[in-house]
C-alpha positions as CSV (number, residue, x, y, z in Angstrom):
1,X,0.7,-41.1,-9.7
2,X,2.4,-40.6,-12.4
3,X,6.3,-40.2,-12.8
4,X,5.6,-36.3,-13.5
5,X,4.4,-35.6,-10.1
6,X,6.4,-38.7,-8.0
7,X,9.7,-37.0,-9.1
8,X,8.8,-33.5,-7.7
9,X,6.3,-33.6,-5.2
10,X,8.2,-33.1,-2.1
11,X,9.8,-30.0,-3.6
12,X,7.6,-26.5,-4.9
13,X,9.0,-27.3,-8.3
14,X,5.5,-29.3,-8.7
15,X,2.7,-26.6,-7.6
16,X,-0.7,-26.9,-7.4
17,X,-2.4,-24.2,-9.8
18,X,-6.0,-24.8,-9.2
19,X,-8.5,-27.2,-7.5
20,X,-11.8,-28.3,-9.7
21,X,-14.4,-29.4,-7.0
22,X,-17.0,-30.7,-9.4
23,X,-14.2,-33.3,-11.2
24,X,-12.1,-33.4,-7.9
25,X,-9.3,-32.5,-10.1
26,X,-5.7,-30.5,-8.8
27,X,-4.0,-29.2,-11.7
28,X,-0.3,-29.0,-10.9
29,X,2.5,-27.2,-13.0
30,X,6.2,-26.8,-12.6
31,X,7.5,-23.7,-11.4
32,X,11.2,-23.1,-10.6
33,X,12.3,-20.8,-7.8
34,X,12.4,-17.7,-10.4
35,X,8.8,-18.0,-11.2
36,X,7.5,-18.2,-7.6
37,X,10.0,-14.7,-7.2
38,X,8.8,-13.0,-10.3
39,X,5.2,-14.2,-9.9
40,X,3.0,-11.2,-7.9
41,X,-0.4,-13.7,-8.8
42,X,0.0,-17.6,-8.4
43,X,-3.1,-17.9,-10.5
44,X,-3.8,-18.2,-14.6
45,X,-1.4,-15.0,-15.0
46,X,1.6,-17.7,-14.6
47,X,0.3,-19.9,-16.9
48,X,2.3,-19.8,-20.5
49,X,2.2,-21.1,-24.0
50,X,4.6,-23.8,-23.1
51,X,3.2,-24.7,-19.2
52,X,2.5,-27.9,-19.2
53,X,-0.5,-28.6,-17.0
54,X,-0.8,-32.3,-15.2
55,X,-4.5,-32.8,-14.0
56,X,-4.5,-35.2,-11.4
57,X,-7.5,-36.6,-9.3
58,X,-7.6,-35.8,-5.3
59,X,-7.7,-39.5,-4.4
60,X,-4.0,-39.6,-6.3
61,X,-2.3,-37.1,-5.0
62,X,-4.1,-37.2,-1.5
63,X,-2.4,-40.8,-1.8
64,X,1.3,-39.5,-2.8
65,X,0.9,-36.1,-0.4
66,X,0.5,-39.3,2.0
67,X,3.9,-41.2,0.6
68,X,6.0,-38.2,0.6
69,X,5.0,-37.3,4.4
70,X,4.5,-34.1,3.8
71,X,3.6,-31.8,6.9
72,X,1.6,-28.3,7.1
73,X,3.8,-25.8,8.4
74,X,3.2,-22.4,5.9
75,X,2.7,-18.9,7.8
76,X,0.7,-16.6,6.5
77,X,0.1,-12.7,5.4
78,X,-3.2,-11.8,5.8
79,X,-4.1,-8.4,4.5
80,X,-7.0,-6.1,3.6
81,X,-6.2,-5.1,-0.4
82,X,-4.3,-2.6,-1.3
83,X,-2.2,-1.8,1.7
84,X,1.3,-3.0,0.5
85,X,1.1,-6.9,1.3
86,X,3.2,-7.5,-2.2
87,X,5.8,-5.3,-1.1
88,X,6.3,-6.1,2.4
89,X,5.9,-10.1,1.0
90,X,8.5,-9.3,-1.5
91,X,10.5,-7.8,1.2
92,X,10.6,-10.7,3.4
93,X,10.6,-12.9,0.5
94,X,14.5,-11.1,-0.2
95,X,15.8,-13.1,3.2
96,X,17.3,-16.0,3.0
97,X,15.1,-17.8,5.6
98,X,11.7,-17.4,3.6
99,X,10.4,-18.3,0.8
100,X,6.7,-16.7,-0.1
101,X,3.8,-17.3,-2.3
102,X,1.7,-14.7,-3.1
103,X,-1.8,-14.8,-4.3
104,X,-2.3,-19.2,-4.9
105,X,-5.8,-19.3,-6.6
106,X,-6.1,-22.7,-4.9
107,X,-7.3,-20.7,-1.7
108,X,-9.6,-18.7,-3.6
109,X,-11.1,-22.1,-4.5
110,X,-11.4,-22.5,-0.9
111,X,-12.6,-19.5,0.4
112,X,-15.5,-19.6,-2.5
113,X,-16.5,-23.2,-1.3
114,X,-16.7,-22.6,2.0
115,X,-19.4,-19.3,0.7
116,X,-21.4,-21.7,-1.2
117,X,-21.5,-24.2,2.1
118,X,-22.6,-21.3,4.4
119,X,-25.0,-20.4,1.9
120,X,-26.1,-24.1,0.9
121,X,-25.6,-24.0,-2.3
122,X,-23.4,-26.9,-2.5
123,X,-23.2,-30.8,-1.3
124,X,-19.8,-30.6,-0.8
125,X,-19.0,-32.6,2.9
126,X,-17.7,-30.8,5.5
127,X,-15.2,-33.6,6.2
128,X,-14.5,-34.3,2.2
129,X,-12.9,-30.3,2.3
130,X,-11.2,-29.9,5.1
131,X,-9.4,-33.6,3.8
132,X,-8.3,-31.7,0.4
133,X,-7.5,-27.8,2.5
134,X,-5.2,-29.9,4.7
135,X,-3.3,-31.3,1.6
136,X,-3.1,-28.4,-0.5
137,X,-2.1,-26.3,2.5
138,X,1.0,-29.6,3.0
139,X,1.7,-28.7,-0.7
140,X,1.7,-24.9,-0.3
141,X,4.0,-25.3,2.4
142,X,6.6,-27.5,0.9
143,X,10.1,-24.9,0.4
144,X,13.3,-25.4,-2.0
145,X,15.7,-25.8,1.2
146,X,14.4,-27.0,4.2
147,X,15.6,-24.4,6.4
148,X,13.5,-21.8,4.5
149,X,9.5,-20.7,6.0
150,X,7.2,-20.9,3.8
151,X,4.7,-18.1,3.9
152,X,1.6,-17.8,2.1
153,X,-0.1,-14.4,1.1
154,X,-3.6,-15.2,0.2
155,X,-6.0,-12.9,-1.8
156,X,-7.8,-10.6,0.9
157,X,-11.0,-12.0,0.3
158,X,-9.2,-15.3,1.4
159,X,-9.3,-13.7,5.0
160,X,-12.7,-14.7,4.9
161,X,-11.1,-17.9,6.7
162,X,-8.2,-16.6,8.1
163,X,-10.0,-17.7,11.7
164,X,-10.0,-21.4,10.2
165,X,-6.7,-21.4,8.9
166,X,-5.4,-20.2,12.1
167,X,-7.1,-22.7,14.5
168,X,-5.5,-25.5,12.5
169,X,-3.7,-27.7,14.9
170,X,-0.5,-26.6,12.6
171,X,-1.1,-23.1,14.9
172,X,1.0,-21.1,12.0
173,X,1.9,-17.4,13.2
174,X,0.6,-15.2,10.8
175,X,1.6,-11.6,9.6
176,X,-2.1,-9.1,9.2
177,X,-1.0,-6.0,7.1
178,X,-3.8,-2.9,7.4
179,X,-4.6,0.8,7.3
180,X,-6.6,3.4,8.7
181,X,-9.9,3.7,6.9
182,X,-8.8,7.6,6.3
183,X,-6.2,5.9,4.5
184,X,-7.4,2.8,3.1
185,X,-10.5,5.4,1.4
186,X,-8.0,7.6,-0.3
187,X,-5.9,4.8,-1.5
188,X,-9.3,3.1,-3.4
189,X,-9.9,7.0,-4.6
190,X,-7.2,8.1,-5.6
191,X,-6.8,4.9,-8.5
192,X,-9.3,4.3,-11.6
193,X,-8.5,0.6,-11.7
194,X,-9.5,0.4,-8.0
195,X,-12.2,2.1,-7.7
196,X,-13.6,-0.2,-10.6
197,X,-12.6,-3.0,-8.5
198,X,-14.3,-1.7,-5.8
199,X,-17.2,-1.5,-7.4
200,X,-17.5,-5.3,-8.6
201,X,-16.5,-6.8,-5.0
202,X,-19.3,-5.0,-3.6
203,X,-21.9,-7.3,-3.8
204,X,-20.1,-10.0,-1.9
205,X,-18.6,-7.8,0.6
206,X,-22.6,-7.1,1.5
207,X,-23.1,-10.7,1.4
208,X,-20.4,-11.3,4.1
209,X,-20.5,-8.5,5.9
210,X,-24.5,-9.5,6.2
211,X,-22.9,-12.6,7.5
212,X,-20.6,-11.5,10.2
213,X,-22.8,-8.8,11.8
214,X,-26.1,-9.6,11.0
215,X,-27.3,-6.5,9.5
216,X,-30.3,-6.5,7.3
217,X,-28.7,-5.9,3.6
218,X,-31.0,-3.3,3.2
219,X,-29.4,-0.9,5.6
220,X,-25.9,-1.7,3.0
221,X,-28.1,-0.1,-0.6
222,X,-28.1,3.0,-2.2
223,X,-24.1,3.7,-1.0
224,X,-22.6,6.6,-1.8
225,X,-19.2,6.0,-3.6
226,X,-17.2,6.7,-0.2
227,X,-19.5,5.2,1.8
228,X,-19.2,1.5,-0.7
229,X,-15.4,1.8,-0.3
230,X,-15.6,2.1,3.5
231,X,-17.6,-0.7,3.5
232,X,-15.2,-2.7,1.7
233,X,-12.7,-1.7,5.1
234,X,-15.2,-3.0,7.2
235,X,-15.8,-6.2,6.2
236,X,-12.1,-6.9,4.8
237,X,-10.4,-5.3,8.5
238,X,-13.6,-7.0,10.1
239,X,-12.5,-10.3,9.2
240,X,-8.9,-9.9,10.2
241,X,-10.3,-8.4,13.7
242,X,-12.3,-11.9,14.4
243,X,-9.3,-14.5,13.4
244,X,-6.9,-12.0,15.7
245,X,-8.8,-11.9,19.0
246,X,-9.1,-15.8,18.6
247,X,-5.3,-16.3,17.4
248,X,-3.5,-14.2,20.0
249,X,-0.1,-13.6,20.5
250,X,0.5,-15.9,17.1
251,X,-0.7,-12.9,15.1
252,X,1.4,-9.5,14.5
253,X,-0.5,-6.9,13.2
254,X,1.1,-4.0,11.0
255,X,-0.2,-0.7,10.1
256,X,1.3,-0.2,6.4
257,X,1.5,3.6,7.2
258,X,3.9,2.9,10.0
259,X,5.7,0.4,8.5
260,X,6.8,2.9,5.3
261,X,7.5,5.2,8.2
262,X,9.7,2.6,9.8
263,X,10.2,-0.8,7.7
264,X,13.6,-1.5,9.1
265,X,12.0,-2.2,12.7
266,X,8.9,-3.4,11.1
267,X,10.4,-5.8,8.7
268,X,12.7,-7.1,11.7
269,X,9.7,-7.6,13.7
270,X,7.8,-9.3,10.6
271,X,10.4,-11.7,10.6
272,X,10.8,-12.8,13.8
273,X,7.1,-13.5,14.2
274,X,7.6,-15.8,11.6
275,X,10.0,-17.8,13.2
276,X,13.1,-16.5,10.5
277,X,16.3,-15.2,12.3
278,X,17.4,-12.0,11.5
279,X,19.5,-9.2,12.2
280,X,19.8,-5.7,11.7
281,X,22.4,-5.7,9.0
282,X,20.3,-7.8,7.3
283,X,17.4,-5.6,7.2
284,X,19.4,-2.9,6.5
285,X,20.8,-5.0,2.8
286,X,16.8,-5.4,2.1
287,X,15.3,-2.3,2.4
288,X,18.1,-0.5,1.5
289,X,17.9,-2.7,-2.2
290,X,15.6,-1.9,-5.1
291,X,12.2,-3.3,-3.5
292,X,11.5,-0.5,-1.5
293,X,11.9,2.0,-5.1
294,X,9.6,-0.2,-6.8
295,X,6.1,-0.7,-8.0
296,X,5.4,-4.4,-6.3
297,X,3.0,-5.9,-8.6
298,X,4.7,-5.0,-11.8
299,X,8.6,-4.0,-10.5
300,X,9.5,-2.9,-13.6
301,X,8.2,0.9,-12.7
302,X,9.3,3.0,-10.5
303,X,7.5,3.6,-6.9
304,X,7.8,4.8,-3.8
305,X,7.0,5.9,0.1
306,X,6.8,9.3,-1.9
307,X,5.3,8.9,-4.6
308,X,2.4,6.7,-3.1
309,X,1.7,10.2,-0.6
310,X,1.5,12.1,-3.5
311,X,-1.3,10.0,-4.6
312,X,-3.1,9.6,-1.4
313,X,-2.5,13.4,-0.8
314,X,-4.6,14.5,-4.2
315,X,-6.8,12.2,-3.6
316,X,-7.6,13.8,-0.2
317,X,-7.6,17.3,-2.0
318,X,-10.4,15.7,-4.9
319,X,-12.5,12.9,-3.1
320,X,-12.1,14.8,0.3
321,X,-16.3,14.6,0.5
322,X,-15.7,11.0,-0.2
323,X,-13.7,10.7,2.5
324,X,-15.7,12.3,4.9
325,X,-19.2,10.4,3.9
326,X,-17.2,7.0,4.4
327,X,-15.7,7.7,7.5
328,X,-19.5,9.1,8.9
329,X,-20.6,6.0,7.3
330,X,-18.5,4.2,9.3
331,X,-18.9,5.7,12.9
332,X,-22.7,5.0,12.2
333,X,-22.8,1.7,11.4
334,X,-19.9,0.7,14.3
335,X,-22.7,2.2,17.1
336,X,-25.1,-0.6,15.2
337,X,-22.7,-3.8,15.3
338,X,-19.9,-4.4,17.9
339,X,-18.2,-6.4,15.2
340,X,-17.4,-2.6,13.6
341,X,-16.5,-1.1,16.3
342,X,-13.4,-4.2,17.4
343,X,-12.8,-3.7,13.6
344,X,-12.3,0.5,13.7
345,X,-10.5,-0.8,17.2
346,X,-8.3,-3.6,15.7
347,X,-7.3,-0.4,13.1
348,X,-6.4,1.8,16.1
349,X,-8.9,3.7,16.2
């Protein structure tokens, strides 16, 4: 390998931006410690006139991941989509113990190979992935100072193999951030951009949820608009629901909803399942700072605990036959599949 990567690879300076299966490619780039903290997307939105990309081949690196002794040790925050996972990442992202990556495409890489192997659509070895997931996950979980966590916050389709990730012998704890389907269905609503986003994931939330509980597809067509979004619940929550039960006490689960009603005992608790000591006082410095009055993704507008029920609350008033089609939706298809009902379960309902 070439001095580029030597020099940096045992530090998050040198990070891997994407993974190119059919060349057996890892890009890498250099990010500094501000980039990571400014970044909401570790994916082509970082990439810059001036980045510098280093294409290297996976029996290179595989080599120097192997020099450098690097281990897998990254935590994770597993979420559902749109439930607050930037924030609360950004918020434990503020301590001095962690240091998080939201949103690495490289996982996305993943996630879609291992939906092509299910499917058969690729010859891609079982044994020839899981050798390049257990290096990239050794490079995802490399930190600037070594008593820092690293925590990973994947893209929630990524949850797809949250139960994989989890049963690595590694045995990370993980963080899974969720809401209510009451909720989560006036969220989607109450947002142009997301109900448009809701719309394209469809198809391959049918496709997995098909998958998981083995329900003919046809019983998934001709949705009604609140009935397509509370199918996106289902299979996102489902997924989370299947990696818990098998993960255990390694997994804390977090209701956004409560946590805005209480993110100083939330955040506390957040932390200590990831292995970062912390105190009260520090908890009270972070949420008492500007993250918590701030739009996550883009922090340059204003946002807040507020603001976001205001939202949800017209969109209850406007979409509130939405809400009530989905949520029927839902109780009828959870008396079909007992994967629905541990998912409506795993939500507290």
């Amino acid at each position: 390998m070439n001095v580029f990567a030597q020099n940096a690879l045992r530090s998050p300076e040198l990070f891997p931006q994407a993974f190119d299966p059919r060349e057996d490619i890892v890009t890498l780039i250099r990010l500094a410690r501000t980039d990571y903290t400014a970044a909401s997307f570790l994916d082509d939105r970082i990439l810059g006139p001036a980045t510098r990309l280093q294409p290297v081949g996976w029996t290179e690196l595989a080599s120097a991941i192997d020099a450098a002794q690097l281990a897998e040790s990254c935590a994770f925050l597993f979420h559902i989509g749109h439930v607050g996972s930037t924030l609360l990442a950004r918020l434990i992202g503020d301590h001095a113990g962690a240091f998080v990556l939201r949103e690495p495409a490289i996982l996305r890489t993943f996630a879609h190979l291992r939906r092509l192997a299910e499917e058969r659509k690729t010859t891609f070895r079982d044994a020839a992935m899981e050798h390049r997931l257990t290096g990239c996950l050794k490079l995802l979980s490399r930190t600037f100072e070594a008593s820092e966590c690293a925590l990973v916050k994947p893209t929630s389709f990524v949850s797809e193999m949250a139960g994989e990730l989890l049963a690595r012998p590694a045995a990370a704890p993980a963080l899974m951030l969720s809401v209510a389907p009451a909720s989560y269905l006036a969220t989607i609503l109450g947002g142009d951009n997301s109900r448009r986003e809701n719309t394209a994931l469809l198809p391959s939330r049918i496709q997995r949820l098909v998958r998981r509980t083995g329900i003919d597809a046809q019983a998934f067509a001709n949705l009604r608009e609140g009935e397509a979004i509370a199918l996106s619940w289902a299979c996102e929550t489902s997924a989370l629901a299947q990696a818990a039960r098998s993960a255990g006490a390694r997994i804390l689960h977090i209701d956004f909803d409560q946590f805005l009603a209480d993110p100083k005992s939330l955040l506390l608790a957040a932390l200590r399942q990831l292995r970062i000591p912390a105190n009260p006082a520090q908890i009270e410095s972070i949420v008492a700072g500007p993250l918590m009055r701030r739009y996550s993704k883009a922090p340059e507008f204003a946002y807040d605990s507020a603001l976001r029920r205001s939202v949800l609350d017209e969109a209850r008033t406007l979409y509130d036959d939405q809400i009530r089609l989905g949520l029927a939706w839902l109780d009828r298809m959870a008396r079909r599949s007992v994967v629905l009902t541990e998912a409506l379960e795993f939500a507290g309902r």
